[in-house]
C-alpha positions in Angstrom: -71.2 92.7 -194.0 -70.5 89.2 -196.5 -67.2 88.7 -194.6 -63.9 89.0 -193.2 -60.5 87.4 -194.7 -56.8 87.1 -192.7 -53.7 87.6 -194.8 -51.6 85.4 -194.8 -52.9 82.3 -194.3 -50.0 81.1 -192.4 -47.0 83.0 -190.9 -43.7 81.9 -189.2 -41.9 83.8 -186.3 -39.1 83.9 -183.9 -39.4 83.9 -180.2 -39.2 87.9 -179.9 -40.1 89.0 -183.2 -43.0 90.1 -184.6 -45.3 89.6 -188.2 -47.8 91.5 -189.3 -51.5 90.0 -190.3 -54.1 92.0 -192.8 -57.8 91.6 -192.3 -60.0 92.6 -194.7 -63.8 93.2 -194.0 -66.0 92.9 -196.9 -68.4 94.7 -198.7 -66.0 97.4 -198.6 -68.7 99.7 -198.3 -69.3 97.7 -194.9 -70.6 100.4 -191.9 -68.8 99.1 -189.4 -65.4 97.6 -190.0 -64.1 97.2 -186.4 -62.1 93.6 -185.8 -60.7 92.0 -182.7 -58.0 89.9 -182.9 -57.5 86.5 -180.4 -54.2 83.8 -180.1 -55.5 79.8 -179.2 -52.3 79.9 -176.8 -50.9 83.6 -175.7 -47.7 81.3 -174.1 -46.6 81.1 -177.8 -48.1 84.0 -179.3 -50.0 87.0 -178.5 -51.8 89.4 -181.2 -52.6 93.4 -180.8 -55.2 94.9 -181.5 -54.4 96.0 -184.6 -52.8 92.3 -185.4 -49.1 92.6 -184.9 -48.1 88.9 -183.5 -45.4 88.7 -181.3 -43.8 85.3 -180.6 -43.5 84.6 -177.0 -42.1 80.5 -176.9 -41.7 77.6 -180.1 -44.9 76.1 -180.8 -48.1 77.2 -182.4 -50.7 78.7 -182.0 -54.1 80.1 -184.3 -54.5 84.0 -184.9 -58.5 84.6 -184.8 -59.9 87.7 -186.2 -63.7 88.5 -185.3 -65.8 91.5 -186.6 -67.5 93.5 -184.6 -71.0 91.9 -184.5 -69.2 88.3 -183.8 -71.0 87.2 -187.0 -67.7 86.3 -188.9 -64.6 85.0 -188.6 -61.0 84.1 -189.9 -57.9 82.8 -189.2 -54.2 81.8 -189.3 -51.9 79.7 -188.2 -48.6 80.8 -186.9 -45.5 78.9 -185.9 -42.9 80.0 -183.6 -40.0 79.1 -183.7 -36.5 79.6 -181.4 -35.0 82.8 -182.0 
């Protein structure tokens, strides 16, 4: 595998709400395309497994997404903001 890319780059929600992020594992042809997903600060945000990012208080905090192997990584940075 070359890579792995988070769409978008940056994303705003409100406390309560939720976005969706896209990651993208490259070649496409890649075996193994199994991701986890991380927040720098769950008391702002949290992620699921399947990157659905729910805002818990303002502030902001950095979605991680890791393949499998832990060889590559991206991220984005999301701002919550009051509902």
């Amino acid at each position: 595998m070359s890579g792995v890319s988070l769409t978008p780059a940056t994303a705003s929600v409100k406390v309560g709400a939720t976005t969706a992020l896209t990651s993208t594992v490259s070649p496409a042809d890649a075996t193994d395309k199994s991701v986890s997903y991380a927040s720098s600060n769950t008391a702002v945000a949290t992620v699921s497994s399947v990157g659905v990012v729910t805002g818990v208080s303002a502030g902001s905090a950095t979605i991680t997404v890791t393949t499998h192997d832990g060889s590559k990584t991206a991220s984005t940075a999301v701002t919550v903001t009051a509902a």
